[in-house]
C-alpha positions in Angstrom: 18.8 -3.1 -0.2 15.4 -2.8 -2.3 12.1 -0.6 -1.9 9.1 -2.8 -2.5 6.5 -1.3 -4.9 3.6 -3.7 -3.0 2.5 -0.5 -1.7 1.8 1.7 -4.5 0.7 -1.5 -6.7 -2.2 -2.1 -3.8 -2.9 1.5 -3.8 -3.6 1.3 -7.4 -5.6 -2.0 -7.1 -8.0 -0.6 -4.7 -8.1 3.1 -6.7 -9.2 1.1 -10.2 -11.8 -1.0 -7.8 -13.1 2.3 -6.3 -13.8 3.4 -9.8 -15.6 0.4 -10.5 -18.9 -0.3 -10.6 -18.5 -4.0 -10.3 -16.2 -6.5 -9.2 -12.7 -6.6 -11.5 -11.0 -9.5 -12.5 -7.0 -9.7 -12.0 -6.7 -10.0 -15.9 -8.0 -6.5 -15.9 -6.4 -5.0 -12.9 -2.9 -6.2 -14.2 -3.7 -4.8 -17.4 -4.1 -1.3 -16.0 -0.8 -1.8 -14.2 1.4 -3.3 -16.7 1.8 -6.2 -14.2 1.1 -10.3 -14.2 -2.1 -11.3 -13.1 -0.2 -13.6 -10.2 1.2 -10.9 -8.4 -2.4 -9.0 -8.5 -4.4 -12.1 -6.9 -1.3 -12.3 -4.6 -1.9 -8.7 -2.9 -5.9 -9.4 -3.4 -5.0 -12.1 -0.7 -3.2 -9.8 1.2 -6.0 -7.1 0.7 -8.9 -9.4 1.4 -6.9 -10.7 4.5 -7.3 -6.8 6.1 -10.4 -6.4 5.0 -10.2 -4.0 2.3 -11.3 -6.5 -0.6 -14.1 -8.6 -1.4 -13.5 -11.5 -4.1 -16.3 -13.0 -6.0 -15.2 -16.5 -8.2 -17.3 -17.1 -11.3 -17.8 -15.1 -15.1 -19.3 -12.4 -13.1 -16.4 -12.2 -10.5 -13.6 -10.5 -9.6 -12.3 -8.4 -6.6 -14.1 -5.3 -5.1 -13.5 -2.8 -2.2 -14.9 -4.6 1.4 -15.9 -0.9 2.5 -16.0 2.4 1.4 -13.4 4.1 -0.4 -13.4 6.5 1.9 -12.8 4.2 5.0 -10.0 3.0 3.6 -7.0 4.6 3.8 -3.1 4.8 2.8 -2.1 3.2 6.4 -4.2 0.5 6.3 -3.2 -0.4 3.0 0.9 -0.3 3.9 0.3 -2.5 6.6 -1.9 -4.7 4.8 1.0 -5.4 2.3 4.2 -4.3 3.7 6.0 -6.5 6.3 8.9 -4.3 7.4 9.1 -1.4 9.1 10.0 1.9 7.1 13.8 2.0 8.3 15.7 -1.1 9.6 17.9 -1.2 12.0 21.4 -3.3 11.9 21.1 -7.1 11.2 23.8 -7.8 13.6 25.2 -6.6 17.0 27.4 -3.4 16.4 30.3 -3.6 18.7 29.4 -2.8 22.0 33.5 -1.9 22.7 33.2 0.8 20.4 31.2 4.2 22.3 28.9 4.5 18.3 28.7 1.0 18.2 27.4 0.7 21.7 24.4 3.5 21.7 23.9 3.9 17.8 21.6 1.0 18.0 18.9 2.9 20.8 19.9 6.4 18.7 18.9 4.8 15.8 15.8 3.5 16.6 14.3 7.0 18.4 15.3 8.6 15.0 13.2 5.5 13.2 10.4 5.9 15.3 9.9 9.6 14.9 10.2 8.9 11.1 8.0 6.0 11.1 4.9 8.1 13.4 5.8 10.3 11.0 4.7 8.6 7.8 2.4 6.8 9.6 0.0 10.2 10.9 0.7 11.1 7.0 -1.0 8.0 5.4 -3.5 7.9 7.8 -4.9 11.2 6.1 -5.3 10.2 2.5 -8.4 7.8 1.9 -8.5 5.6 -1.6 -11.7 7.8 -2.1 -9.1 11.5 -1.8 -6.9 8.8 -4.3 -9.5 8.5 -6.6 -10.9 12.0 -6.7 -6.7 13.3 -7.2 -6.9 10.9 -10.2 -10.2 11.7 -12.4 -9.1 15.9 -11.2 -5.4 14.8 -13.1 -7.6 13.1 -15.9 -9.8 16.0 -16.2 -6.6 18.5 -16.5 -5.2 16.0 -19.4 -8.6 16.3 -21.2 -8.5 19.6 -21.6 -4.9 20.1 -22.6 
């Protein structure tokens, strides 16, 4: 079982290209986050597909945010870029002879629901423009230090 970082690499794509005053190439973008510049134009895609990124081909062109940064936020980026839900359930049919293999499954799934509504009203709160601001206040703080 793995935890994809798709996520937090597309919330940093779309952070660095709200701090941008023009369109980013993925050579860049993958330099600031120590990633290859395949998997950047990969979640672009993804990105671009939900309408939270531009593209631009050409010397001059690159990727850049589709709306404001602070339309955007951290829900419609994890379901621009993640494909499962937060908890799975089990890949095969528990037992149905056994009482906990019988009801787990709808027990379970109420429990993954409240935690997945959960998250969900959570990410819905933070934009990429709160992102952004979070980061330059943490730079700030390092620059005086």
């Amino acid at each position: 079982m793995t935890t994809s970082s798709r996520f937090a690499v597309a919330v940093h794509i779309l952070t660095l290209l709200a701090s941008a005053d023009a369109p980013l190439p993925s050579s860049l973008i993958a330099g600031s986050v120590g990633t290859n510049p395949a998997l950047i134009r990969r979640l672009i895609g993804q990105l671009a597909e939900a309408g939270l990124v531009s593209t631009a081909m050409g010397s001059t062109g690159g990727a850049s945010l589709a709306r404001a940064a602070a339309s955007i936020t951290l829900l419609d980026v994890f379901r621009a870029v993640e494909s499962t839900a937060l908890i799975a359930l089990h890949h095969s049919a528990p037992n149905p002879a056994c009482m906990v293999g019988r009801e787990i499954t709808g027990a379970l799934k109420h429990a993954a629901d409240r935690a997945q509504a959960a998250m969900d009203g959570a990410l819905a709160e933070i934009t990429i423009a709160g992102m952004l601001a979070d980061v330059e206040r943490a730079a700030g703080e390092r620059r005086k230090r």
